[in-house]
mmCIF file of the C-alpha atoms, coordinates in Angstrom:
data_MODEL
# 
_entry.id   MODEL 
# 
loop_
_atom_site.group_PDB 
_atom_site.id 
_atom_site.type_symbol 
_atom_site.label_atom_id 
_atom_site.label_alt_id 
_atom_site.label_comp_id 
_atom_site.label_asym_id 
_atom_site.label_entity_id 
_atom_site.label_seq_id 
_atom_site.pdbx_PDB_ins_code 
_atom_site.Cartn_x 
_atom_site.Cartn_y 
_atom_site.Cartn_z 
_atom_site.occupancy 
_atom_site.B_iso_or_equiv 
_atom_site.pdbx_formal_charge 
_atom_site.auth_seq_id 
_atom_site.auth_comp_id 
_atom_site.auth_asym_id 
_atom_site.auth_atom_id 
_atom_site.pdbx_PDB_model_num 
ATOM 1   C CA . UNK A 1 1   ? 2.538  -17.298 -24.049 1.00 0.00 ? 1   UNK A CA 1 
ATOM 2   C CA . UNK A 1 2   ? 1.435  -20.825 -23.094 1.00 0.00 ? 2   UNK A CA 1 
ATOM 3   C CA . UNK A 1 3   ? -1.772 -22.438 -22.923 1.00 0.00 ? 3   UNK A CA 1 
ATOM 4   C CA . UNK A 1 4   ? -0.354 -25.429 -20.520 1.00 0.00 ? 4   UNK A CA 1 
ATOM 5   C CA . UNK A 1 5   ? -1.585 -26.622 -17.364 1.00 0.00 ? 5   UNK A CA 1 
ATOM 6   C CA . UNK A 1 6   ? -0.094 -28.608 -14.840 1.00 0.00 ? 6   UNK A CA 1 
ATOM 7   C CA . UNK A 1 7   ? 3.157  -26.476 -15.965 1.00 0.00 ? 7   UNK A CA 1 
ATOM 8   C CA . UNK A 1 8   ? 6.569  -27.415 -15.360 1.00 0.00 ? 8   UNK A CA 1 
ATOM 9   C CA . UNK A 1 9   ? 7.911  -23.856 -15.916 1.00 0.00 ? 9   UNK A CA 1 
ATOM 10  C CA . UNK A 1 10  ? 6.219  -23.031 -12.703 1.00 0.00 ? 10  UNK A CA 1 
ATOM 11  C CA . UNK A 1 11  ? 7.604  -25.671 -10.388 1.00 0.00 ? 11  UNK A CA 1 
ATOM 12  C CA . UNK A 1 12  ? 11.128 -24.544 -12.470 1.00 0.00 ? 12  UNK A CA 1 
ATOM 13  C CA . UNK A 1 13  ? 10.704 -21.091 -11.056 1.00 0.00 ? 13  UNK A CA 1 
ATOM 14  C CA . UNK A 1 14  ? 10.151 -22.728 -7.788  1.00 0.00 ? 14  UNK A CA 1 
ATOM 15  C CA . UNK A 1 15  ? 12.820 -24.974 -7.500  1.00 0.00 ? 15  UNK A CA 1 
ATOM 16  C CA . UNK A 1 16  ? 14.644 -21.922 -7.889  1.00 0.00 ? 16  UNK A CA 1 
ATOM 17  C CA . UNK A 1 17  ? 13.363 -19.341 -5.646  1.00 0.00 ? 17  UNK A CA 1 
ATOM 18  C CA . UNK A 1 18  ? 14.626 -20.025 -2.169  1.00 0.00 ? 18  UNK A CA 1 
ATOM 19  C CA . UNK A 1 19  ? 11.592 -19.860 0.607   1.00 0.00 ? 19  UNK A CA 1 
ATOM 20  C CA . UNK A 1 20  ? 10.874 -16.103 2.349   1.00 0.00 ? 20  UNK A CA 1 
ATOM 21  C CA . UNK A 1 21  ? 12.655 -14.652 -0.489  1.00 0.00 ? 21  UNK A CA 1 
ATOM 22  C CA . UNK A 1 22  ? 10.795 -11.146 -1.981  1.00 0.00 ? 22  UNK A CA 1 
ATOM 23  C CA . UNK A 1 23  ? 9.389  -11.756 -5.418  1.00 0.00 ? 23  UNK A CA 1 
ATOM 24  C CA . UNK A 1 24  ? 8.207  -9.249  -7.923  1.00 0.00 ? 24  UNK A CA 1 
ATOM 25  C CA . UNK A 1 25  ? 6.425  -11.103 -10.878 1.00 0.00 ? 25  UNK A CA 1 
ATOM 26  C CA . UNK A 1 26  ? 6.189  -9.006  -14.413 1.00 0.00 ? 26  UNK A CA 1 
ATOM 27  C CA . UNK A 1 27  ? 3.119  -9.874  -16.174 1.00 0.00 ? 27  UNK A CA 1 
ATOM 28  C CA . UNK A 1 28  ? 2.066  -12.132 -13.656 1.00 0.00 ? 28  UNK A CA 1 
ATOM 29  C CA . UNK A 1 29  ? -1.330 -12.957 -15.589 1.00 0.00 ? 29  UNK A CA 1 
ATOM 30  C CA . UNK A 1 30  ? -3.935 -14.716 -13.430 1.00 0.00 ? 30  UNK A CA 1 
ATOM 31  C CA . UNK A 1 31  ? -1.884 -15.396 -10.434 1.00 0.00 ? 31  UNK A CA 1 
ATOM 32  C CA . UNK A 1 32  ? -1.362 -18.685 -10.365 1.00 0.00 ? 32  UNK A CA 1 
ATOM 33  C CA . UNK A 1 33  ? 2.036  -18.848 -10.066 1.00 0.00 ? 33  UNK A CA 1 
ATOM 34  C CA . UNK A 1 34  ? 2.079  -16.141 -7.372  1.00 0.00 ? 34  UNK A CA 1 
ATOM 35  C CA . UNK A 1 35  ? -0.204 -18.331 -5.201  1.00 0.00 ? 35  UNK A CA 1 
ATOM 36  C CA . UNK A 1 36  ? 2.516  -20.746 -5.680  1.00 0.00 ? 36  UNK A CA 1 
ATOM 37  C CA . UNK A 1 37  ? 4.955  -19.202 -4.790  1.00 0.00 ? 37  UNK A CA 1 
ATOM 38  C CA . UNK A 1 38  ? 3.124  -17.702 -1.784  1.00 0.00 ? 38  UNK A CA 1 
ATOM 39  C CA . UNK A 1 39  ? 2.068  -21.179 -0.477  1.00 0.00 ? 39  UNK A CA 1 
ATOM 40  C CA . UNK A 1 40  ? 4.805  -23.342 -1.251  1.00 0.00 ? 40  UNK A CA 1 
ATOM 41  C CA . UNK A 1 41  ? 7.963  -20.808 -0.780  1.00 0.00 ? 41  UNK A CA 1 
ATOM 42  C CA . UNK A 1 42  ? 6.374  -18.866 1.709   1.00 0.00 ? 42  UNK A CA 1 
ATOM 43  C CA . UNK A 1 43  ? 7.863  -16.136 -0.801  1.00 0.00 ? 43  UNK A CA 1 
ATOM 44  C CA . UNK A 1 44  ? 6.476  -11.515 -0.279  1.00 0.00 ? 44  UNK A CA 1 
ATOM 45  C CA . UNK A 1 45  ? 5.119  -11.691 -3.684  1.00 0.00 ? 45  UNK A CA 1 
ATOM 46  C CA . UNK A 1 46  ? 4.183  -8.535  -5.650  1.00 0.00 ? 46  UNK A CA 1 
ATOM 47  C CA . UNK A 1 47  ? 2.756  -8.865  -9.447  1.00 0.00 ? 47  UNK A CA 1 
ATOM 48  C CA . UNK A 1 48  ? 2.232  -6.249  -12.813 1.00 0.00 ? 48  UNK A CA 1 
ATOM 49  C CA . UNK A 1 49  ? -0.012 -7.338  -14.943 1.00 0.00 ? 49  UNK A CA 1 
ATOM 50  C CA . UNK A 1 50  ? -1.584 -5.384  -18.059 1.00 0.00 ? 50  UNK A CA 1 
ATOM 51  C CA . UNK A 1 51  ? -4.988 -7.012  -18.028 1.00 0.00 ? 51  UNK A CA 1 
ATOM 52  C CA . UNK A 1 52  ? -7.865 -5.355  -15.931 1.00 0.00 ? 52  UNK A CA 1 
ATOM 53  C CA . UNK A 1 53  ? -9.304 -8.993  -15.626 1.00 0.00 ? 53  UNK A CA 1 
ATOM 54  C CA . UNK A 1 54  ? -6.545 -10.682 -14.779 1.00 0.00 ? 54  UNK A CA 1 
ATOM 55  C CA . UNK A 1 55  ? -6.221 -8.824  -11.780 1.00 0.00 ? 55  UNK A CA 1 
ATOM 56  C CA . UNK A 1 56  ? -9.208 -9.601  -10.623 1.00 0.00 ? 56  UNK A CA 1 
ATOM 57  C CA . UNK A 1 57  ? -8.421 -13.208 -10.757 1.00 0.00 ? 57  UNK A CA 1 
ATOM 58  C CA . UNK A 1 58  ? -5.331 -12.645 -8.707  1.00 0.00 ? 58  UNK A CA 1 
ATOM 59  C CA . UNK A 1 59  ? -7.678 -10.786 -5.807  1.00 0.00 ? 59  UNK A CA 1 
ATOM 60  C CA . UNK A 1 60  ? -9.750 -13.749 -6.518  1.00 0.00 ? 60  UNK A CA 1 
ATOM 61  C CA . UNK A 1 61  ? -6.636 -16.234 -5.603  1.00 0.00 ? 61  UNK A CA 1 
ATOM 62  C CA . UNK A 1 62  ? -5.511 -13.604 -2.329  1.00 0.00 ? 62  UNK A CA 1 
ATOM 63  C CA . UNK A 1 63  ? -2.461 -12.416 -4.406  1.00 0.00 ? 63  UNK A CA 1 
ATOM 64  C CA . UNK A 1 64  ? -1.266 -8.667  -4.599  1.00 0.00 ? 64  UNK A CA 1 
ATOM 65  C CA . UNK A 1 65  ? -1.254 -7.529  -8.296  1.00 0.00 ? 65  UNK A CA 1 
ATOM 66  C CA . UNK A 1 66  ? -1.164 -4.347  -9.889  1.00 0.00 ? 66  UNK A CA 1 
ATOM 67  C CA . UNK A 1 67  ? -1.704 -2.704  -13.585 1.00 0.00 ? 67  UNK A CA 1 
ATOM 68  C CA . UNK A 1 68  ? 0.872  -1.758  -15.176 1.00 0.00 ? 68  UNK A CA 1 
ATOM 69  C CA . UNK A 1 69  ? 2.174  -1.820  -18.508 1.00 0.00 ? 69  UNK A CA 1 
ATOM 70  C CA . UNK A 1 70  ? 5.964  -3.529  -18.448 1.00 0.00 ? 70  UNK A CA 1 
ATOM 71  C CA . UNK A 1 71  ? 7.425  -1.221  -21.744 1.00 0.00 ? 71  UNK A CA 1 
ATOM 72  C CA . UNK A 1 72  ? 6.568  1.613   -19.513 1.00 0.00 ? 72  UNK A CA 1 
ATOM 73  C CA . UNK A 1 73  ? 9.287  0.393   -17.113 1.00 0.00 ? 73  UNK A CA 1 
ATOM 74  C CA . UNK A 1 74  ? 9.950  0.084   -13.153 1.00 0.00 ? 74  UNK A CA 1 
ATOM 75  C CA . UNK A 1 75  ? 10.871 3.355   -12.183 1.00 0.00 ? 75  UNK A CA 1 
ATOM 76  C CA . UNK A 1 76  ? 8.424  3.332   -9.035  1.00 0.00 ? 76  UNK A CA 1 
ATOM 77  C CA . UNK A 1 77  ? 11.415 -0.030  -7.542  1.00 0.00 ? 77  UNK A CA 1 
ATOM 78  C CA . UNK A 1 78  ? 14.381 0.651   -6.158  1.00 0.00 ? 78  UNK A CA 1 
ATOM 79  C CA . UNK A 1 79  ? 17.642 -0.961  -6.758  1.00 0.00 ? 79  UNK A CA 1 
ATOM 80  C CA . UNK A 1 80  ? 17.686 -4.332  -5.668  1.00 0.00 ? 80  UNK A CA 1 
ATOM 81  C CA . UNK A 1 81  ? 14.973 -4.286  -4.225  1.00 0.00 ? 81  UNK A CA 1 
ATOM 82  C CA . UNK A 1 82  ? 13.232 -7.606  -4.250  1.00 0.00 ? 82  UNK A CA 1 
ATOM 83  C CA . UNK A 1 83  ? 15.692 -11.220 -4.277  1.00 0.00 ? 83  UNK A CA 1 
ATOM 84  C CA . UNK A 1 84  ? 13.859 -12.409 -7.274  1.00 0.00 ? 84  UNK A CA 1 
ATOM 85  C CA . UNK A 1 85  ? 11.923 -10.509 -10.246 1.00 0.00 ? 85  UNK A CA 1 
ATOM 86  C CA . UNK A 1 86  ? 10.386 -12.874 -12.136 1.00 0.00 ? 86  UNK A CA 1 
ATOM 87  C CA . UNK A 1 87  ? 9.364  -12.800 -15.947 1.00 0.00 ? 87  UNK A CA 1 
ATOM 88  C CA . UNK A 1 88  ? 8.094  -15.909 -16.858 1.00 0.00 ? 88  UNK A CA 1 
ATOM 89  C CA . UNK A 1 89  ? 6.027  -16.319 -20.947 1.00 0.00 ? 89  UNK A CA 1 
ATOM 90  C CA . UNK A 1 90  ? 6.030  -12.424 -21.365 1.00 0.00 ? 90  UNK A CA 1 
ATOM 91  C CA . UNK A 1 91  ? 9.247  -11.599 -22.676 1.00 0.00 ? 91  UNK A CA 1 
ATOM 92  C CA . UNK A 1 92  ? 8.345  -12.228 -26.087 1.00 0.00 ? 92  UNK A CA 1 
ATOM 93  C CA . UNK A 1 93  ? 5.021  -10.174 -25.669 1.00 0.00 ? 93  UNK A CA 1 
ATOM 94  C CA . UNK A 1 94  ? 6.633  -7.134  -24.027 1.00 0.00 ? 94  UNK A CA 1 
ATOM 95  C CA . UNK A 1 95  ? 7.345  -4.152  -26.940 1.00 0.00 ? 95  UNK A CA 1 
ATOM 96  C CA . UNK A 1 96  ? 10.705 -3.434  -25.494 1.00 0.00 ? 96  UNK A CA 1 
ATOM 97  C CA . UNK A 1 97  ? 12.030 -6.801  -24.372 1.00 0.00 ? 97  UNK A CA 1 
ATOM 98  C CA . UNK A 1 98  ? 15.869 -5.331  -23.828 1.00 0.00 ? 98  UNK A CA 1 
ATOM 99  C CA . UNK A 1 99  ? 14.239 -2.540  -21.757 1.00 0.00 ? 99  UNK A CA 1 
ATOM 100 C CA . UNK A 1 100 ? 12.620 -4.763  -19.391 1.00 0.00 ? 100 UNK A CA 1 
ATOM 101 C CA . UNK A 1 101 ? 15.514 -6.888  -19.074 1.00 0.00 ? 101 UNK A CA 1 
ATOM 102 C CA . UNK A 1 102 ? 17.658 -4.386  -17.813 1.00 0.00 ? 102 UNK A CA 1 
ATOM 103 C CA . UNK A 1 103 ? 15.487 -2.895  -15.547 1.00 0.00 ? 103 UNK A CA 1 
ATOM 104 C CA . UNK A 1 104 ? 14.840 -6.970  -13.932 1.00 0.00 ? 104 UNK A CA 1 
ATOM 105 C CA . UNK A 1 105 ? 18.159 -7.109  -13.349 1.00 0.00 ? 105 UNK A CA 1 
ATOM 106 C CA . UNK A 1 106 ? 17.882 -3.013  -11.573 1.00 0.00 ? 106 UNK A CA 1 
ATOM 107 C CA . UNK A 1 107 ? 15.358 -3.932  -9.540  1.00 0.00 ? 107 UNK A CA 1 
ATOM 108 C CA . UNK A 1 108 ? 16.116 -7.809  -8.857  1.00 0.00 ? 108 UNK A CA 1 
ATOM 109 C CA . UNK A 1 109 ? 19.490 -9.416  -7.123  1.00 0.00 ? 109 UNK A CA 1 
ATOM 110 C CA . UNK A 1 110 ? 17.811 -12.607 -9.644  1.00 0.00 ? 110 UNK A CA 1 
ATOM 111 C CA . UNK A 1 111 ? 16.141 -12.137 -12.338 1.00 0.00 ? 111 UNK A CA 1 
ATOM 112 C CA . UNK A 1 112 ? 14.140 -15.545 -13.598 1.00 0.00 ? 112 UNK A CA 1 
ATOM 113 C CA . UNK A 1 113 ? 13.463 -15.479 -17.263 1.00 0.00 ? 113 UNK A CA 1 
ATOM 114 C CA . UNK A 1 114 ? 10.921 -18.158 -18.777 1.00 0.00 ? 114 UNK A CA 1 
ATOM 115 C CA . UNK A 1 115 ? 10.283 -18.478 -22.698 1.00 0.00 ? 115 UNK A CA 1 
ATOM 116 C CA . UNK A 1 116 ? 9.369  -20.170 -25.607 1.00 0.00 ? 116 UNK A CA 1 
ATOM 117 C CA . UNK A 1 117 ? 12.438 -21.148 -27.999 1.00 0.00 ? 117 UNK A CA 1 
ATOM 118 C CA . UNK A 1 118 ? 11.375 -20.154 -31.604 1.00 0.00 ? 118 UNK A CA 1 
ATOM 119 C CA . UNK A 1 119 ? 14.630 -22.535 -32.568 1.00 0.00 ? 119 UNK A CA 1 
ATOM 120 C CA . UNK A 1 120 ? 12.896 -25.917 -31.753 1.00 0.00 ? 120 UNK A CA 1 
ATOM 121 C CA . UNK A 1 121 ? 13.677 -28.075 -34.642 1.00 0.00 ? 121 UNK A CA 1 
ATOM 122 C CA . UNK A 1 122 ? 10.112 -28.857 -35.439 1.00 0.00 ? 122 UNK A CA 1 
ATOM 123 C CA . UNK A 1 123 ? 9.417  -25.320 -35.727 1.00 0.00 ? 123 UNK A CA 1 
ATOM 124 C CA . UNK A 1 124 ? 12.499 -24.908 -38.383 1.00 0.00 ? 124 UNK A CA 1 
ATOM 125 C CA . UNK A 1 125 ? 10.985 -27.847 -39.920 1.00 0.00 ? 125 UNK A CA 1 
ATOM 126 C CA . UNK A 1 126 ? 7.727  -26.475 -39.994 1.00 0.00 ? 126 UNK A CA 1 
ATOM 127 C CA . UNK A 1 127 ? 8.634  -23.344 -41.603 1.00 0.00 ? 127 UNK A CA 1 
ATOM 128 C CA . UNK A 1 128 ? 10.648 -25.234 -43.643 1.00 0.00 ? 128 UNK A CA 1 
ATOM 129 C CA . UNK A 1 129 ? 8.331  -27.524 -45.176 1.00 0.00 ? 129 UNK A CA 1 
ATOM 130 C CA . UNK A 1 130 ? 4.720  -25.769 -44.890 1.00 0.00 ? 130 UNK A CA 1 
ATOM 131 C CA . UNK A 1 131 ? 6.041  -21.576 -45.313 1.00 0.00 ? 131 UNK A CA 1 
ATOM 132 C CA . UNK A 1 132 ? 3.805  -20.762 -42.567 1.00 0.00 ? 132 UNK A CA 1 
ATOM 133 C CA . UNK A 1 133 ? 4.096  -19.994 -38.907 1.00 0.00 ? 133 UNK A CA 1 
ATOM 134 C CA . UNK A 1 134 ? 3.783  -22.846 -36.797 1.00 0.00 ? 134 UNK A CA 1 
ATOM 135 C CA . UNK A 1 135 ? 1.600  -23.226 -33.862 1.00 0.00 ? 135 UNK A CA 1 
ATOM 136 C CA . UNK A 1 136 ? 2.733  -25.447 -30.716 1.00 0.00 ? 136 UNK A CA 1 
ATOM 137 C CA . UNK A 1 137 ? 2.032  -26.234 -27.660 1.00 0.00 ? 137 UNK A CA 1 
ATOM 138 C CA . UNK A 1 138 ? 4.515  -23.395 -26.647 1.00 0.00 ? 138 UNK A CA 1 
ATOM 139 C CA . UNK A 1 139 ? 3.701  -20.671 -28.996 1.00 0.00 ? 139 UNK A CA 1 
ATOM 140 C CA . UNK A 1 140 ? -0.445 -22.041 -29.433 1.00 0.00 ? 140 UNK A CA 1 
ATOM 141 C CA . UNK A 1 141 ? -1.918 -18.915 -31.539 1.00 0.00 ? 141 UNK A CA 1 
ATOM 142 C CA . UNK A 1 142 ? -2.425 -17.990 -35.340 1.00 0.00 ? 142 UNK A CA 1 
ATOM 143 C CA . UNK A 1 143 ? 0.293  -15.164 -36.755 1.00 0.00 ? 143 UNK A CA 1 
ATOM 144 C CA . UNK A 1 144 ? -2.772 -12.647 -36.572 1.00 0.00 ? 144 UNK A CA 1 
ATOM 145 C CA . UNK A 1 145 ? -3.951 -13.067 -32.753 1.00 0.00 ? 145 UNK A CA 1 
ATOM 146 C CA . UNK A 1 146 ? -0.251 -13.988 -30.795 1.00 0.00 ? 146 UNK A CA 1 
ATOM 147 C CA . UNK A 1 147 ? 0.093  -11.795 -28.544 1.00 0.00 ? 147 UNK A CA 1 
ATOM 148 C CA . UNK A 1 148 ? 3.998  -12.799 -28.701 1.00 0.00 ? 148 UNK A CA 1 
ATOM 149 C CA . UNK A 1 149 ? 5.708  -9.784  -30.727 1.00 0.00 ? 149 UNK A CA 1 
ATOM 150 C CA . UNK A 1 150 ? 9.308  -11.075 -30.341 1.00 0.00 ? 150 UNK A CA 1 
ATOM 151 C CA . UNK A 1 151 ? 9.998  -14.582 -31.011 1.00 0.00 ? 151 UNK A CA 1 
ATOM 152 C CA . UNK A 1 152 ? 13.441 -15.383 -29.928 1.00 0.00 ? 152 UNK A CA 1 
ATOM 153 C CA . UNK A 1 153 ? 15.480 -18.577 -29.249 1.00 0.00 ? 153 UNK A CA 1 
ATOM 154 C CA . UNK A 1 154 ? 17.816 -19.340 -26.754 1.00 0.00 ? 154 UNK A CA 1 
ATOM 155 C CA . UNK A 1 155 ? 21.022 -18.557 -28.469 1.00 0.00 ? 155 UNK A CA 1 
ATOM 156 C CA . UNK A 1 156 ? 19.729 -15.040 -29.151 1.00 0.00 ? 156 UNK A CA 1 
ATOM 157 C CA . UNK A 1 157 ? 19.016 -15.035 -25.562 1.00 0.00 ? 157 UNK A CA 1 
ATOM 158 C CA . UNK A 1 158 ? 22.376 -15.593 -24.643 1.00 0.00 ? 158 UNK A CA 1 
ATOM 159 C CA . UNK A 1 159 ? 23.776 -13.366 -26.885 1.00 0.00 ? 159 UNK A CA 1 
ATOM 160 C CA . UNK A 1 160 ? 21.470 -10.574 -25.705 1.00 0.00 ? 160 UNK A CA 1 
ATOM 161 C CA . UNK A 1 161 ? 22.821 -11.298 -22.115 1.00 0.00 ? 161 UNK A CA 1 
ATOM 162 C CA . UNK A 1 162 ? 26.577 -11.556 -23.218 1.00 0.00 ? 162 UNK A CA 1 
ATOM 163 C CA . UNK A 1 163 ? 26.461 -7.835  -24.626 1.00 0.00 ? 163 UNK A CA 1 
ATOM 164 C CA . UNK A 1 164 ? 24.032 -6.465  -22.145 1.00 0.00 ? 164 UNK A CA 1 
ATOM 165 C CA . UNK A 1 165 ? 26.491 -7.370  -19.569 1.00 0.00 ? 165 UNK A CA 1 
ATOM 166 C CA . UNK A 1 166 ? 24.227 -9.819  -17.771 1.00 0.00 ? 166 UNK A CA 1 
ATOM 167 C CA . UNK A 1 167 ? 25.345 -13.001 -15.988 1.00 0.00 ? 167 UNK A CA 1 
ATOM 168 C CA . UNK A 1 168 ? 23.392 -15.967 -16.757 1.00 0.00 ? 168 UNK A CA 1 
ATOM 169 C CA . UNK A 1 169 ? 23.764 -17.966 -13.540 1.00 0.00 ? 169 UNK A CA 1 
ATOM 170 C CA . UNK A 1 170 ? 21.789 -20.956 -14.847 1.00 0.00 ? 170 UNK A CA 1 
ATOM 171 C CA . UNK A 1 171 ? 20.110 -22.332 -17.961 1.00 0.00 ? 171 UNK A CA 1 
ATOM 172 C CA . UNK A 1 172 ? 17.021 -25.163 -18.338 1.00 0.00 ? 172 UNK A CA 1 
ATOM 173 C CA . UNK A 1 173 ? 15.727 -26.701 -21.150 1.00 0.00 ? 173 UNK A CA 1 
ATOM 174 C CA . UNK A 1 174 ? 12.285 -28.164 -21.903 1.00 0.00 ? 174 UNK A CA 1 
ATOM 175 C CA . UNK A 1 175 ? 10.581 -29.686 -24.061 1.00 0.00 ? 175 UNK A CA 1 
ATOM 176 C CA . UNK A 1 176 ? 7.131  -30.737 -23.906 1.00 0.00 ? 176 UNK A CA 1 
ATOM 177 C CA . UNK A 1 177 ? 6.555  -30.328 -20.483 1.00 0.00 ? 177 UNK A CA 1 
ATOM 178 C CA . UNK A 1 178 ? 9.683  -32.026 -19.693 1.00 0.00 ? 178 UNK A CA 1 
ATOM 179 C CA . UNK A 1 179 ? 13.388 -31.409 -18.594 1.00 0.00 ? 179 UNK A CA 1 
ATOM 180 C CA . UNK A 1 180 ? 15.705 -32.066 -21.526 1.00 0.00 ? 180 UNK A CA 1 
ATOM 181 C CA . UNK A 1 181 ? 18.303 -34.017 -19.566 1.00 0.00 ? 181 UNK A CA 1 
ATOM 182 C CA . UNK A 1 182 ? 21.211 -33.322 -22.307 1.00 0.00 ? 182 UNK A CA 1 
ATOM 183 C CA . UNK A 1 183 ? 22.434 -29.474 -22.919 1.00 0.00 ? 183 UNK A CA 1 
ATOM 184 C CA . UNK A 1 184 ? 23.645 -30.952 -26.761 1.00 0.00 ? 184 UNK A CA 1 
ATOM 185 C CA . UNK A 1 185 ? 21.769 -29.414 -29.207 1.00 0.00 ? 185 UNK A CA 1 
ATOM 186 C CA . UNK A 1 186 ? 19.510 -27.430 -26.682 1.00 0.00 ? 186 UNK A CA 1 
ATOM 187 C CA . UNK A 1 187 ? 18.756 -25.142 -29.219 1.00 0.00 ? 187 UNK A CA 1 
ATOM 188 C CA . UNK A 1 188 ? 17.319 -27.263 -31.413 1.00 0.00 ? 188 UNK A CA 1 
ATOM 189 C CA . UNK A 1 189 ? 15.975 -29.629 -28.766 1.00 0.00 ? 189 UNK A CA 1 
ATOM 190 C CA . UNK A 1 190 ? 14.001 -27.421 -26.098 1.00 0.00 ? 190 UNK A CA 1 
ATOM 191 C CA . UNK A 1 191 ? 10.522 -26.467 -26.743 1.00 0.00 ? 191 UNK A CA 1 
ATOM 192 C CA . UNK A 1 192 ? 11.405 -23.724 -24.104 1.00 0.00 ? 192 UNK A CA 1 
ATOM 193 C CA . UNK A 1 193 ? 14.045 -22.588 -21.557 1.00 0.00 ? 193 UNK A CA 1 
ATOM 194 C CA . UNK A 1 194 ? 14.388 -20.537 -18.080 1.00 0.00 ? 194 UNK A CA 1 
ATOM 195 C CA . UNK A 1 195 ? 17.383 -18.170 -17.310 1.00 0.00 ? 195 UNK A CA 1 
ATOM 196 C CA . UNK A 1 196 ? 18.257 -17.489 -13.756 1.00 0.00 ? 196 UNK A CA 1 
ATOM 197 C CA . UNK A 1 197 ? 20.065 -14.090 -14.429 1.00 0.00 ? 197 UNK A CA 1 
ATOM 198 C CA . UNK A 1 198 ? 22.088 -11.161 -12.670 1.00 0.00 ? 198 UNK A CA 1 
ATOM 199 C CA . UNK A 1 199 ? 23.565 -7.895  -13.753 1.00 0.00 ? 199 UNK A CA 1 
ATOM 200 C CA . UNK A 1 200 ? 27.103 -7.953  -13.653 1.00 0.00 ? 200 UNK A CA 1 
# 
């Protein structure tokens, strides 16, 4: 999970939600990209988010939010029922990451995946060089207090989608709080990427 403000990830997930659609955000934290959405998309938005206090801060912002725990699954969505589900720094905090992916792509036409990539050459380098786990700007905590549980990069990703039978309709790197321009060497060069997704 990142720490970032004035994110680009958000306007990302923006730029790729198309206005009026009906969004379902998993783990939606305080809201703030909810309110986004809502006010700049004029998007139905609908979050789940674990933290009591976070969703107070999304009544706080005028969003709808509810508790929920993610590894527990959707089962109360039908189908297809929203245009977008939207699962943006949680993936790698979730207990049963392939579980939740599947059941985005159930209940989403779109599902819009946002993460940090563990494959970032300066965190190779760092592991390489110091033999402890690094802490960025994308992945900010100590080994003993991340809340992220599955640290994945973006090939891994991709190869979870390939045999899960999921359609990745769109990939886009960043680093630092930028778009990286080139796809060579993504995996190495993105600090972090977002999947636009479907089930096959």
């Amino acid at each position: 999970m990142t720490k970032q403000k004035n994110r680009l990830d958000y306007q990302v997930v923006l730029d790729l939600v198309e206005d009026g659609a009906k969004v379902l955000d998993l783990g939606c934290g305080n809201g703030e990209l909810l309110e986004m959405l809502t006010q700049q998309r004029d998007a139905l938005c609908q979050g789940i988010e674990i933290e009591a206090s976070a969703i107070s801060d999304c009544m706080a912002r005028g969003v709808s939010a509810i508790q929920g725990d993610l590894d527990q699954g959707l089962d109360d969505y039908p189908d297809q029922s929203f245009d977008y589900v939207v699962l943006n720094q949680t993936l790698q905090a979730v207990k049963a990451p392939d579980k939740v992916l599947e059941e985005m792509v159930r209940v989403g036409k779109n599902g819009i995946v946002g993460f940090p990539n563990f494959g970032h050459w300066s965190t190779r380098l760092h592991l390489l060089l110091k033999g402890r786990m690094p802490i960025t700007n994308d992945l900010p905590y100590c080994w003993y207090d991340t809340p992220n549980i599955h640290l994945l990069t973006i090939k891994d990703l991709e190869d979870f989608c390939h045999k899960a039978n999921i359609t990745i309709k769109k990939k886009i790197f960043l680093a630092n709080n930028k778009l990286v321009k080139s796809k060579a060497l993504y995996n190495l060069r993105a600090t972090s990427a977002v999947f636009l997704i479907t089930k096959n």
